[in-house]
ROVOFI-545945 format. One record per residue (C-alpha): residue number from 0; residue in one letter; chain; x, y, z. Coordinates in steps of 0.1 Angstrom, whole numbers, plus 2048, in hexadecimal, padded with zeros to 3 digits. Each point is the difference from the previous one (the first is absolute). Layout:
N
<vodo seq="NUM" type="a" mol="A" X="X" Y="Y" Z="Z"/>
...
// end
This chain:
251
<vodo seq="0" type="x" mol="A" X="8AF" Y="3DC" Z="202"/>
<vodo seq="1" type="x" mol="A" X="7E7" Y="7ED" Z="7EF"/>
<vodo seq="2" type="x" mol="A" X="7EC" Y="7FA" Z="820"/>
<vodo seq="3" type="x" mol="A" X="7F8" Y="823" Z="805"/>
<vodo seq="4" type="x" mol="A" X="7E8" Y="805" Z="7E3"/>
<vodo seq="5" type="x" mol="A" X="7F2" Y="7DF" Z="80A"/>
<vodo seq="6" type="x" mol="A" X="7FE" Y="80B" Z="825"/>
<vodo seq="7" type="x" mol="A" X="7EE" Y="824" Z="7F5"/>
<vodo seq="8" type="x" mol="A" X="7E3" Y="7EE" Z="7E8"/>
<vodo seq="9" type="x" mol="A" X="7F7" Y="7EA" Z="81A"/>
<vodo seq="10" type="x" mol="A" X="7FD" Y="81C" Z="81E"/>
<vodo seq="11" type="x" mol="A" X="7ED" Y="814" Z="7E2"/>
<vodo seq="12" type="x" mol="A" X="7E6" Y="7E5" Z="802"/>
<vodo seq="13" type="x" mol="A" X="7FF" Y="804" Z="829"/>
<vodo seq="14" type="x" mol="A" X="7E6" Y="811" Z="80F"/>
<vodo seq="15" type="x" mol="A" X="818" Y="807" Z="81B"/>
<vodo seq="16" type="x" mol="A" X="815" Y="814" Z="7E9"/>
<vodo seq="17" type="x" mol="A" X="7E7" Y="81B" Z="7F8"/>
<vodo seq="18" type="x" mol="A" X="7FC" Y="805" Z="829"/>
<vodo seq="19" type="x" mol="A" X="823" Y="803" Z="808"/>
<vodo seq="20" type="x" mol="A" X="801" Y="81E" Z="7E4"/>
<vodo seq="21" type="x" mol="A" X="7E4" Y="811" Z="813"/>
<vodo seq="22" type="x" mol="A" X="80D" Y="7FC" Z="820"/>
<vodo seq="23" type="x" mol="A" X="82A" Y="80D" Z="7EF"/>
<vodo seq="24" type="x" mol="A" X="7EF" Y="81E" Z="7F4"/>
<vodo seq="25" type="x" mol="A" X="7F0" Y="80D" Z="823"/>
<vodo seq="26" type="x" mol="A" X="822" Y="7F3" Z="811"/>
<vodo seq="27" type="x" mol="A" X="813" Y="81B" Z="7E7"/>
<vodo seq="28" type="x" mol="A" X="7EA" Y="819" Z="805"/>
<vodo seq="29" type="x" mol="A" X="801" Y="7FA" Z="820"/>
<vodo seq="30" type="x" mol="A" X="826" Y="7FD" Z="806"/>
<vodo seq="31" type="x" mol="A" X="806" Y="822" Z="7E5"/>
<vodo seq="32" type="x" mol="A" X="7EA" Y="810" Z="817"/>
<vodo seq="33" type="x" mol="A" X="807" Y="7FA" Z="825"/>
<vodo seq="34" type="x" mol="A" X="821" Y="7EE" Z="7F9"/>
<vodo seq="35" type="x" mol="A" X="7F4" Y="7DD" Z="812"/>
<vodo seq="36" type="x" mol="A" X="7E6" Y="7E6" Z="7F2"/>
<vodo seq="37" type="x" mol="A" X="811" Y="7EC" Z="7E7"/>
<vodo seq="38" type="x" mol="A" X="805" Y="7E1" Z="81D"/>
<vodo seq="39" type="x" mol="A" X="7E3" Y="806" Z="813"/>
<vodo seq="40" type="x" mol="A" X="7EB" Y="7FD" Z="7E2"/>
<vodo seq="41" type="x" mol="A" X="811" Y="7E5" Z="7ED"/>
<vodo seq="42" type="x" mol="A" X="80B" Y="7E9" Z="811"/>
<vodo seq="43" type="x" mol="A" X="7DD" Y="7F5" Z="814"/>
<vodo seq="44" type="x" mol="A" X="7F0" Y="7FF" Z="7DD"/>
<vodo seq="45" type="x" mol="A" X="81F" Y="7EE" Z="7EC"/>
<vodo seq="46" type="x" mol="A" X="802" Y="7E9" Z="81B"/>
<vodo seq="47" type="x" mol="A" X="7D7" Y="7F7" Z="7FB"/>
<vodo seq="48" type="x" mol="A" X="808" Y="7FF" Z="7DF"/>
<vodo seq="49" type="x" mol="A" X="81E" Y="7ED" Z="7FC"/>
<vodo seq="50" type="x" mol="A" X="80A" Y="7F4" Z="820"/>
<vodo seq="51" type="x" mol="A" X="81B" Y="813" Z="816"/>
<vodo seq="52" type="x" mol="A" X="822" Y="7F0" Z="7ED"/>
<vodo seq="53" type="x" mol="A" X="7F4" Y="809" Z="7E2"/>
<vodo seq="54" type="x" mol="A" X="7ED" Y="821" Z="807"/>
<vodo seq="55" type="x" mol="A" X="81C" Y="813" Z="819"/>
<vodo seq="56" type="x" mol="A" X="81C" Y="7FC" Z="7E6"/>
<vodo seq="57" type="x" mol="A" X="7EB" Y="80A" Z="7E6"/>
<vodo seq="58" type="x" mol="A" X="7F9" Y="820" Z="818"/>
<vodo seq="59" type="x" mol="A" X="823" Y="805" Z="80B"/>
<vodo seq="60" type="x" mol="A" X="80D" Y="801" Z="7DE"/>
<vodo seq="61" type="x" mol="A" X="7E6" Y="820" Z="7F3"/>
<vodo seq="62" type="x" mol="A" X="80B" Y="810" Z="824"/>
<vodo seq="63" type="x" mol="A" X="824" Y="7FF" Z="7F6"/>
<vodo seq="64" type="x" mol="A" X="7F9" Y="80E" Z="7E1"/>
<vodo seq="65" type="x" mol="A" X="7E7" Y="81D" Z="810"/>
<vodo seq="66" type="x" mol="A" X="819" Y="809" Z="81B"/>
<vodo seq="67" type="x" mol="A" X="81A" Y="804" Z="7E7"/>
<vodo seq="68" type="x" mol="A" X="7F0" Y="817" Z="7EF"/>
<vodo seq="69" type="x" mol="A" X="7F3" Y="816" Z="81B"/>
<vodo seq="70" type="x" mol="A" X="824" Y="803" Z="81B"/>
<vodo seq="71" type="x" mol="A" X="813" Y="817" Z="7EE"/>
<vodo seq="72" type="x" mol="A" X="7EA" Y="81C" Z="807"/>
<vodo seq="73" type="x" mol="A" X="7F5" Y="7F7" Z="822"/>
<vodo seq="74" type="x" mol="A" X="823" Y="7FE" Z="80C"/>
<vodo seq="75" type="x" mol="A" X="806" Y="81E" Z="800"/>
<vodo seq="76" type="x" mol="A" X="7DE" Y="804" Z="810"/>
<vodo seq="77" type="x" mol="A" X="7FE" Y="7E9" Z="819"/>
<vodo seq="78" type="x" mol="A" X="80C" Y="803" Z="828"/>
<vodo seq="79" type="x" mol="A" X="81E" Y="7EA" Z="7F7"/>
<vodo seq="80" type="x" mol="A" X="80B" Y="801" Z="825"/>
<vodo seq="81" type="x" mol="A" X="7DF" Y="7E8" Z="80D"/>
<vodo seq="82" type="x" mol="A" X="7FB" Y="7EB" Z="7DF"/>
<vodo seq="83" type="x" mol="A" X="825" Y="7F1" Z="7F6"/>
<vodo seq="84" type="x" mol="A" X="800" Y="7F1" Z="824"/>
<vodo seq="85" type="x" mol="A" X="7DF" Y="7F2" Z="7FA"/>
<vodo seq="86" type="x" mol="A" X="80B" Y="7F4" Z="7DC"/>
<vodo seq="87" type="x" mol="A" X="81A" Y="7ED" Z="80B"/>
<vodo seq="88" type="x" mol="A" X="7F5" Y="7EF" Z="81A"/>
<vodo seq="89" type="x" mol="A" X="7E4" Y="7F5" Z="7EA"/>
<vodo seq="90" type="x" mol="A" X="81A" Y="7F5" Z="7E6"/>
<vodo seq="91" type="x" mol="A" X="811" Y="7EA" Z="814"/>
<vodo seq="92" type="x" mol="A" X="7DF" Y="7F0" Z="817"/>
<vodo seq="93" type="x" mol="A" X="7EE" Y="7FB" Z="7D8"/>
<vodo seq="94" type="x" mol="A" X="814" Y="7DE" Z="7FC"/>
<vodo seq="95" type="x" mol="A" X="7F7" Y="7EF" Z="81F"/>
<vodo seq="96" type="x" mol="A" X="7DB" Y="80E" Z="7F9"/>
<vodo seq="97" type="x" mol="A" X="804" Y="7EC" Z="7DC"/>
<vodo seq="98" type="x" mol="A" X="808" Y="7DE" Z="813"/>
<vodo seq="99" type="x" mol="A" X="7D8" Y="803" Z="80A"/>
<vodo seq="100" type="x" mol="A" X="7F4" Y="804" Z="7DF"/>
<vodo seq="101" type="x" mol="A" X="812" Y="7E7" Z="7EF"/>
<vodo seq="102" type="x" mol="A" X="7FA" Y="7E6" Z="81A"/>
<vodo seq="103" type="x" mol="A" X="7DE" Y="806" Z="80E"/>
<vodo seq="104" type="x" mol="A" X="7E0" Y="7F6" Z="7F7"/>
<vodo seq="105" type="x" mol="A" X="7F1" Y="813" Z="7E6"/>
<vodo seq="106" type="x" mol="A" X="7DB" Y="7FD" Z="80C"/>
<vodo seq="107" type="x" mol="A" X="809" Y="80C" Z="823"/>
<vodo seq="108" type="x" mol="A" X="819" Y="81E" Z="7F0"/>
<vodo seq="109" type="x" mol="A" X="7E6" Y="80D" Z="7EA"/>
<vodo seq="110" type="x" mol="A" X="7E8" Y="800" Z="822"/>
<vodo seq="111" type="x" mol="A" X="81A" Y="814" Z="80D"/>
<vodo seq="112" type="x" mol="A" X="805" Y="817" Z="7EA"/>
<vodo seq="113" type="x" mol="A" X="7E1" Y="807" Z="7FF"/>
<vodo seq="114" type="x" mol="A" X="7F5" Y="807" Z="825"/>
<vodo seq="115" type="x" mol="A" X="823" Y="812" Z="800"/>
<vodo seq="116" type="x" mol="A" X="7F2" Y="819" Z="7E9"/>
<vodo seq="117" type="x" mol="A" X="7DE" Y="801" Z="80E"/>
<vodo seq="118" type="x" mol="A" X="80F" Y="80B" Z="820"/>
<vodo seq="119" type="x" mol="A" X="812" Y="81A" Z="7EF"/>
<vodo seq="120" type="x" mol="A" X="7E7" Y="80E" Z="7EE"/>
<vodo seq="121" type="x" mol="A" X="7EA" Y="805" Z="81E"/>
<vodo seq="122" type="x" mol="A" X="819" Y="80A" Z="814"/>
<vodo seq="123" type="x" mol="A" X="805" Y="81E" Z="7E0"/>
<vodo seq="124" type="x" mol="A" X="7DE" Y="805" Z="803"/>
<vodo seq="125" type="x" mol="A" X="7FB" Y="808" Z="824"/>
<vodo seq="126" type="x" mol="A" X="81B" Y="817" Z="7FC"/>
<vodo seq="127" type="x" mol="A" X="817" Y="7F1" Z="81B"/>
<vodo seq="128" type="x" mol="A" X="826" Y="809" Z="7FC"/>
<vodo seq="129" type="x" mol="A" X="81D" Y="801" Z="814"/>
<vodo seq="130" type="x" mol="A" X="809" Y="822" Z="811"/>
<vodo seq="131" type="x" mol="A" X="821" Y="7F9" Z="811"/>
<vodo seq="132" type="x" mol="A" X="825" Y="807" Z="7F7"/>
<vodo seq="133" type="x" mol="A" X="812" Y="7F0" Z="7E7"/>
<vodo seq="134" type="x" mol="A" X="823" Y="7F3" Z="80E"/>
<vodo seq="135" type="x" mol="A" X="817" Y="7EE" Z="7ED"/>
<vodo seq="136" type="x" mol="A" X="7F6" Y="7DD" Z="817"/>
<vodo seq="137" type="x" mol="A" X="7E3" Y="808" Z="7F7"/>
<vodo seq="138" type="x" mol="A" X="7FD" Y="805" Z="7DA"/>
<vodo seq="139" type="x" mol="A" X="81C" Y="7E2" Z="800"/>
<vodo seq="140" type="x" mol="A" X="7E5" Y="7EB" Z="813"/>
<vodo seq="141" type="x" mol="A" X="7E1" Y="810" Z="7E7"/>
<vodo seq="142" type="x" mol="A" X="818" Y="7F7" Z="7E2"/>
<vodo seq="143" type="x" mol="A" X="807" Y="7DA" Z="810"/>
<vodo seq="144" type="x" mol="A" X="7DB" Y="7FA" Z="801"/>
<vodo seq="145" type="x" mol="A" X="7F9" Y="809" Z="7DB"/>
<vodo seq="146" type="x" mol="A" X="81C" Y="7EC" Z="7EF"/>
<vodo seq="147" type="x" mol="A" X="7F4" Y="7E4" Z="810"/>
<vodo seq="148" type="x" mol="A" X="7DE" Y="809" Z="7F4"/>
<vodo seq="149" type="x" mol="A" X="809" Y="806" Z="7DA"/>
<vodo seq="150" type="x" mol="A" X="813" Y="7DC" Z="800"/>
<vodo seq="151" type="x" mol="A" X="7E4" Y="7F0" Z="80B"/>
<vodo seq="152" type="x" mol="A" X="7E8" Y="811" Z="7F4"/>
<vodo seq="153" type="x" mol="A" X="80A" Y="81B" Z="7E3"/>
<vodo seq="154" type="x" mol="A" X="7EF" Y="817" Z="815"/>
<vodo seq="155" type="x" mol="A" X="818" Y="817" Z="818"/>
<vodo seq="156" type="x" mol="A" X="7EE" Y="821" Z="800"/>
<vodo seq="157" type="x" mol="A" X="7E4" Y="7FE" Z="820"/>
<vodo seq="158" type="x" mol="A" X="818" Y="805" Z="81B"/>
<vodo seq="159" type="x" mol="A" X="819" Y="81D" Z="7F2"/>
<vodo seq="160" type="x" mol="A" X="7DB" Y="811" Z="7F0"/>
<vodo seq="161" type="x" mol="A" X="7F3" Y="803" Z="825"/>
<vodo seq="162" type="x" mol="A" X="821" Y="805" Z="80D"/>
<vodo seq="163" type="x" mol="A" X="80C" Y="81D" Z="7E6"/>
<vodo seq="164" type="x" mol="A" X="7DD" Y="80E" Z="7FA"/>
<vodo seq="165" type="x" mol="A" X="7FD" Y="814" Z="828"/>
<vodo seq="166" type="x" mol="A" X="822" Y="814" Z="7F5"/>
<vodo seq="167" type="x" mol="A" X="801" Y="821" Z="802"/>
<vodo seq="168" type="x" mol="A" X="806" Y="803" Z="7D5"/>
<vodo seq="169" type="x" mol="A" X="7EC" Y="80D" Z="7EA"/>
<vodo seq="170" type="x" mol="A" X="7EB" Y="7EA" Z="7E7"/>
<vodo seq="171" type="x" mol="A" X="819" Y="806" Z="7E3"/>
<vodo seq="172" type="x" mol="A" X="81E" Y="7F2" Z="816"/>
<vodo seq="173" type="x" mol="A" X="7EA" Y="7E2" Z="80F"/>
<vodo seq="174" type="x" mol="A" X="7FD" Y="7F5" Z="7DB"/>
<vodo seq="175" type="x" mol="A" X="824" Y="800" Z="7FE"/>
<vodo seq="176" type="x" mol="A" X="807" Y="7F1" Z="81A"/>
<vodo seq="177" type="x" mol="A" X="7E7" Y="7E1" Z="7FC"/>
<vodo seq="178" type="x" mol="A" X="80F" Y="7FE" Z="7D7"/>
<vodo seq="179" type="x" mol="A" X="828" Y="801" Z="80E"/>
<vodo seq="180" type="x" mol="A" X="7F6" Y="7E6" Z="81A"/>
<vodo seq="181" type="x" mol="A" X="7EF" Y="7E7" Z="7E5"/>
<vodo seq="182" type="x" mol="A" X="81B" Y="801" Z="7E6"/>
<vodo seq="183" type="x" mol="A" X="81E" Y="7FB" Z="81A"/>
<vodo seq="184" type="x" mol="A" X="7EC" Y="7E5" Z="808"/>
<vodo seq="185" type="x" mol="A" X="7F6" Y="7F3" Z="7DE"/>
<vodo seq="186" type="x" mol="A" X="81E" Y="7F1" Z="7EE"/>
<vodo seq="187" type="x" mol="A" X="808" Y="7EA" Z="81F"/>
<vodo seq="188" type="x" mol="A" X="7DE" Y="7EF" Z="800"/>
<vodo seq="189" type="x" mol="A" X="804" Y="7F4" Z="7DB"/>
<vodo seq="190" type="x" mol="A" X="81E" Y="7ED" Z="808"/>
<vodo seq="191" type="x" mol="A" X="7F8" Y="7E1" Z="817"/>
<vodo seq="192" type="x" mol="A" X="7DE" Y="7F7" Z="7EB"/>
<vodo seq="193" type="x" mol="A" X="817" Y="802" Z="7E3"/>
<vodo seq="194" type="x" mol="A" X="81C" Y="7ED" Z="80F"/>
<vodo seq="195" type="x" mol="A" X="7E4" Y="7E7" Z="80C"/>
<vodo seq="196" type="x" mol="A" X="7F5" Y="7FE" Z="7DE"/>
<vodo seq="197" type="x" mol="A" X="7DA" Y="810" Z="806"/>
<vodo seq="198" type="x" mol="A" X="80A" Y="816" Z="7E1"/>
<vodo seq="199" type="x" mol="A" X="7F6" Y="7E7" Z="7E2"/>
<vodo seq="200" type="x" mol="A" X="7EC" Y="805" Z="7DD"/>
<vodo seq="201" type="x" mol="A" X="7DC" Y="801" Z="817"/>
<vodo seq="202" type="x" mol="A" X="80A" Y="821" Z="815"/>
<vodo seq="203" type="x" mol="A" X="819" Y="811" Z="7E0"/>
<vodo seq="204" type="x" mol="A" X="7DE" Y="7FA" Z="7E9"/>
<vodo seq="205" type="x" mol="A" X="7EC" Y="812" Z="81A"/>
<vodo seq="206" type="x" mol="A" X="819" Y="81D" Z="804"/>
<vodo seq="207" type="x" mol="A" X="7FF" Y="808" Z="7D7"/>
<vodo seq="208" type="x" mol="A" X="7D9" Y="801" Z="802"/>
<vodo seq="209" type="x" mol="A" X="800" Y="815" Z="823"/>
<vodo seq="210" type="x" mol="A" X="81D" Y="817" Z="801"/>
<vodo seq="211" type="x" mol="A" X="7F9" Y="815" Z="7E4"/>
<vodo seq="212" type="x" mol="A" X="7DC" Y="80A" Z="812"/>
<vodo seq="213" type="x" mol="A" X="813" Y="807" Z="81D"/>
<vodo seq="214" type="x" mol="A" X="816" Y="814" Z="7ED"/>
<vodo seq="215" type="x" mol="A" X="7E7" Y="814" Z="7F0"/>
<vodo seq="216" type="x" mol="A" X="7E9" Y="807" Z="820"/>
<vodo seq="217" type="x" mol="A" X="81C" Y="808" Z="819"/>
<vodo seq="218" type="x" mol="A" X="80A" Y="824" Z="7F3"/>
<vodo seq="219" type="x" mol="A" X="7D9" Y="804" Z="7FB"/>
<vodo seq="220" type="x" mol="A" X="7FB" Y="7FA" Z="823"/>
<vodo seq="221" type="x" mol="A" X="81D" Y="817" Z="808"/>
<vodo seq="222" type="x" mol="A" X="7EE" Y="81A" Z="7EB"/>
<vodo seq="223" type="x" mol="A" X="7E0" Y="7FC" Z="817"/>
<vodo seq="224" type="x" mol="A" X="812" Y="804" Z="81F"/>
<vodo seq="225" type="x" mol="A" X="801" Y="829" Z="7F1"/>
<vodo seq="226" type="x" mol="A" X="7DE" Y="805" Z="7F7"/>
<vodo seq="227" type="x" mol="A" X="7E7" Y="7E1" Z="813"/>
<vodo seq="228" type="x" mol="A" X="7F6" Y="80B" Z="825"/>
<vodo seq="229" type="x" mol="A" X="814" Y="7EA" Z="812"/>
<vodo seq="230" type="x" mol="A" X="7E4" Y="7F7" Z="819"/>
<vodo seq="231" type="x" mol="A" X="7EA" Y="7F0" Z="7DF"/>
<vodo seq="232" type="x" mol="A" X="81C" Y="7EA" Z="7F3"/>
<vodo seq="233" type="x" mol="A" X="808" Y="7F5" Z="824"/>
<vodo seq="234" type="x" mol="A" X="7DE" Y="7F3" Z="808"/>
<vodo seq="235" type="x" mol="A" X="7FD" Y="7EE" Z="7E1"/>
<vodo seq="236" type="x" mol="A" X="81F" Y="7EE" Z="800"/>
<vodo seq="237" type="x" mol="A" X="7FD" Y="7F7" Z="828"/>
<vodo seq="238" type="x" mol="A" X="7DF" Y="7F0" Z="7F6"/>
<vodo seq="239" type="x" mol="A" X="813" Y="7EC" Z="7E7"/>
<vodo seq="240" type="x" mol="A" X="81D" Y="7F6" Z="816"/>
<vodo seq="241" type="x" mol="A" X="7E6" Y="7F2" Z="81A"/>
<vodo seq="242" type="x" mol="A" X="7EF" Y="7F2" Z="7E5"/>
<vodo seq="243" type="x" mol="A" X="81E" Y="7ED" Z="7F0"/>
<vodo seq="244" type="x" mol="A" X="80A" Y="7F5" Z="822"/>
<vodo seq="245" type="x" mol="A" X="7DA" Y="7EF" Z="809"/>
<vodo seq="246" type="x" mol="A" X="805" Y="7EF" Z="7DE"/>
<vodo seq="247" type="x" mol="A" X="823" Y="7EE" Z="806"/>
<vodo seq="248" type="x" mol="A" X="7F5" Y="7F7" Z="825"/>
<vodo seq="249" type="x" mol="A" X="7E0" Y="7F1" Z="7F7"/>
<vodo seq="250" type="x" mol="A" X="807" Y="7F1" Z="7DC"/>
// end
């Protein structure tokens, strides 16, 4: 355990430290508020930071955490008919997703992952979504393509945001339904970067600094989401997404 301390002095004399806490605290006030943003947030900028094997496991580990504490209460809120398909299918795709991001080139994943969420963010941003049923193939299909997405790249939400966000629920239930999705998702996706050994002293030092802002600015975001026009919040953190995603594409 004596690397730890040793691990924390040194990122407390990183520049890089102090942006990653700016950046935690809009993702939890994001993700209280609208119950997405933790991924799409953190892991372009972590991987800028830090490089994508050390940045997504650090960004897996505080969604595991987040998602924990926010399920119980959406359960019982959530369409649980259209997400537990979706969940497990993404459970059991996540795995071959991880093969990519402990094999590929980090350069090119963090290009990725950035121009992924670039993409998304626009597409947010135009207002697009998708306004047809929701079979079971379908959501299985929907579910398929974001486990492979949160192996590779920690990030699974894009495709079951757009997908979920044209249903007929209100906003209340597509908030649950986004929070039960992520944390059926989230204990799977800690398990091959740990298994592949991507969980060392470097990512468990960075989780003790981060997760406690996290922690604090999650409920405070959930607090917003009752008293912030939705339409100001939105704009300002679409104009961050983009921005995040220019970053990791270009840097």
């Amino acid at each position: 355990m004596s690397d730890i301390p040793l691990e924390i002095m040194v990122l407390l004399g990183d520049w890089r430290i102090y942006i990653a806490i700016a950046v935690t605290a809009l993702a939890g006030l994001m993700r209280g508020y609208s119950g997405f943003g933790t991924a799409v947030l953190l892991a372009p900028a972590y991987s800028v930071l830090w490089g994508p094997r050390i940045g997504i496991p650090v960004m897996l580990l505080m969604e595991l955490v987040v998602s924990l504490q926010l399920v119980p209460r959406a359960f019982r809120e959530a369409n649980r008919r259209v997400i537990l398909p979706i969940g497990a299918a993404a459970t059991l795709a996540t795995p071959l997703g991880a093969f990519i991001l402990i094999t590929a080139d980090e350069d090119l994943l963090r290009r990725f992952i950035g121009g992924f969420v670039l993409v998304f963010g626009l597409l947010l941003m135009s207002g697009w979504r998708y306004h047809g049923s929701r079979p079971l193939p379908l959501n299985i299909a929907v579910g398929t393509m974001a486990g492979l997405l949160k192996g590779a790249t920690g990030i699974s939400g894009p495709p079951v945001i757009l997908y979920l966000l044209a249903g007929p629920e209100a906003a209340k239930q597509h908030r649950a339904n986004l929070i039960l999705f992520f944390g059926t998702i989230a204990v799977i996706s800690v398990i091959p970067p740990a298994l592949a050994g991507l969980m060392g002293w470097p990512v468990l030092a960075k989780l003790l600094l981060l997760l406690p802002v996290l922690m604090v600015c999650v409920p405070l975001g959930a607090r917003l989401f009752h008293v912030l026009p939705e339409r100001w919040y939105k704009r300002a953190a679409l104009i961050f997404l983009v921005s995040t995603g220019v970053i990791a594409l270009l840097a």
